[in-house]
C-alpha positions in Angstrom: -9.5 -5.6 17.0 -6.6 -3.2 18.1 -6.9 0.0 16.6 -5.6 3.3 17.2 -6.8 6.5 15.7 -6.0 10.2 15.3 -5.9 12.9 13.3 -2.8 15.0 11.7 -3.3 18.4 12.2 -4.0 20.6 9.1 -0.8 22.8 9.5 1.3 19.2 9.5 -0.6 18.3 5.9 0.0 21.5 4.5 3.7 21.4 5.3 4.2 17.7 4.4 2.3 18.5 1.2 4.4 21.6 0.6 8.1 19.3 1.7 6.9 16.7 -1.3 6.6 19.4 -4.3 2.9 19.4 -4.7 1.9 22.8 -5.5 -0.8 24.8 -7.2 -0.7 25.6 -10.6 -1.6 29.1 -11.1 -1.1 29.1 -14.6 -3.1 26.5 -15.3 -5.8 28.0 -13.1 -6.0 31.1 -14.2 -6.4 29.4 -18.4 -8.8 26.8 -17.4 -11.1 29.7 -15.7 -10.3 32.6 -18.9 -11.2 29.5 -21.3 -14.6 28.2 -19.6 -15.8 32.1 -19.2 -14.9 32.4 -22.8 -17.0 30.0 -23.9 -19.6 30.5 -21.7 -19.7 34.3 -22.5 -19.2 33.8 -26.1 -22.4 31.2 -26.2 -24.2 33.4 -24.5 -23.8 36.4 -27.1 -24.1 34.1 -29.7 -28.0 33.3 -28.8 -28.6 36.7 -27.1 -29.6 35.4 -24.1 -28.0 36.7 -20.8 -27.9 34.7 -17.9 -31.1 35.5 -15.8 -31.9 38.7 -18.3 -28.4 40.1 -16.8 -25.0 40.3 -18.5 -23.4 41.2 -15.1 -25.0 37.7 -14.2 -24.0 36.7 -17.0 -20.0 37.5 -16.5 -20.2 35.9 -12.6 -21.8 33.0 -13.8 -18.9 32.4 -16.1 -16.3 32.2 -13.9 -17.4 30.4 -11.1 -16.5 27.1 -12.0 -12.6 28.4 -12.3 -13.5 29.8 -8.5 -15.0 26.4 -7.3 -12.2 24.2 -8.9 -9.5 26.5 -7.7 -10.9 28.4 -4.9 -13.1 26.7 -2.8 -12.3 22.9 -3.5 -8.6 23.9 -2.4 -9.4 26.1 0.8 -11.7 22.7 2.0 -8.3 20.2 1.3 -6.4 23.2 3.4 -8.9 23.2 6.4 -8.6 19.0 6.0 -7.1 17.1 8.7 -6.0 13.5 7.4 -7.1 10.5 9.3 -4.2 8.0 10.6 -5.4 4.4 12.0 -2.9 2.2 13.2 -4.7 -1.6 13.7 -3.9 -4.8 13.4 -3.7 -4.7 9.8 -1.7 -1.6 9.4 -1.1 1.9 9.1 -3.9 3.8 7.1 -3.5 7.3 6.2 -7.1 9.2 4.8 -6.8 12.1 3.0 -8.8 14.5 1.8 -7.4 15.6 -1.8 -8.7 17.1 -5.1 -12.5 16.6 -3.9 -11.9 13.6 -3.5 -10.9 11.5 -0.5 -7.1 8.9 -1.1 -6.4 6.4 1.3 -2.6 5.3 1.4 -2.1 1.5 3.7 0.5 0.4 4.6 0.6 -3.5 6.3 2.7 -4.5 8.8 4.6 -7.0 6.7 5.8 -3.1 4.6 6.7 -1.6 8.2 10.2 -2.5 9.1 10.4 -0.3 12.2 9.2 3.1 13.7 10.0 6.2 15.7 8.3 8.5 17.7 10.8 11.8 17.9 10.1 14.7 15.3 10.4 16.1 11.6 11.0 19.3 10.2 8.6 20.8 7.6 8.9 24.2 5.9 10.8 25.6 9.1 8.5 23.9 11.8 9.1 21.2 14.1 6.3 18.6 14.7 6.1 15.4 16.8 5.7 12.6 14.7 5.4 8.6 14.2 9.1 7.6 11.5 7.7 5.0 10.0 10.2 3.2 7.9 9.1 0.4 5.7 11.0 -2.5 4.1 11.9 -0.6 0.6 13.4 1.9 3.0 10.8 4.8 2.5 10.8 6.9 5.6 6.6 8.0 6.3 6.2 11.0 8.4 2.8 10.8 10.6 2.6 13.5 13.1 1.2 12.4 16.4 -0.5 14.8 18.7 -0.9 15.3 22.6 -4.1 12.6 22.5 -1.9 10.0 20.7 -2.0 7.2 23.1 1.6 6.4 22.9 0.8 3.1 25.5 -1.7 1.7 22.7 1.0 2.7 20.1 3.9 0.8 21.6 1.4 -2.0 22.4 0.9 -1.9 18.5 3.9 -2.4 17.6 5.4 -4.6 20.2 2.1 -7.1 19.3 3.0 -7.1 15.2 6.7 -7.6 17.0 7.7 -4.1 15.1 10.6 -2.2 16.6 9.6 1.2 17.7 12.4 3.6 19.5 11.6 6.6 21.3 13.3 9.6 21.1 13.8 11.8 24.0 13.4 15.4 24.0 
């Protein structure tokens, strides 16, 4: 089997991410955390029971799920590189989202053509794989220096997929 694989560096995902409107809602945050320490607190008074014999316990206890769900979860997605494999039976893109991992394929009969030039996202210019599919959706995948671009032309030339290179 013909596969290629690589990974998108993490600044490329947060930028795509960022280019396609998906952003973090503070406000929800912020009430989802106030509410769970609310009634974590408030059961707690209610049976006069602290949290390890501490109320200070007690109080840190009852927000860290709000820190988990919107502190650490988050800073693991923005460490996250996403996986790209490009085989025989398409494009696969992994990614590591909401604690959870999405995998987004694409097979060649969706891939109309592809080019390896270079997008802009939030001010930065990346090297990157256009993929353009047959509904006319344009897929940014950045490439990196240990992209075989040999393997990738072989790729496409074999799934007989044009792919035009853009000089820089």
């Amino acid at each position: 089997m013909n596969k290629l694989e690589w990974y998108e560096p993490a600044r490329f995902k947060r930028a795509l991410s960022y280019s396609q409107g998906e952003r973090v809602n503070i406000r929800f945050a912020v009430m989802f955390t106030v509410g769970v320490a609310a009634v974590i607190i408030a059961a707690t008074h209610w049976h006069q029971k602290p949290v390890g014999g501490s109320w200070l316990l007690t109080y840190l206890v009852s927000l860290s799920p709000g820190l988990v769900l919107f502190g650490v979860i988050p800073l693991i997605e923005r460490c996250s590189t996403n996986r790209i494999v490009l085989s025989d039976k398409g494009l696969t893109r992994s990614i590591v989202r909401g604690g959870g991992l999405q995998l987004y394929h694409w097979p060649w009969d969706d891939i109309a053509k592809g080019e390896v030039g270079s997008v802009i996202l939030d001010e930065i210019e990346f090297p990157a794989l256009l993929i353009e599919t047959t509904a006319g959706e344009i897929i940014p995948v950045a490439i990196t220096q240990l992209t075989d671009r040999n393997q990738l032309r072989q790729l496409f030339a074999s799934h007989e997929t044009p792919l035009a290179e853009t000089d820089r």
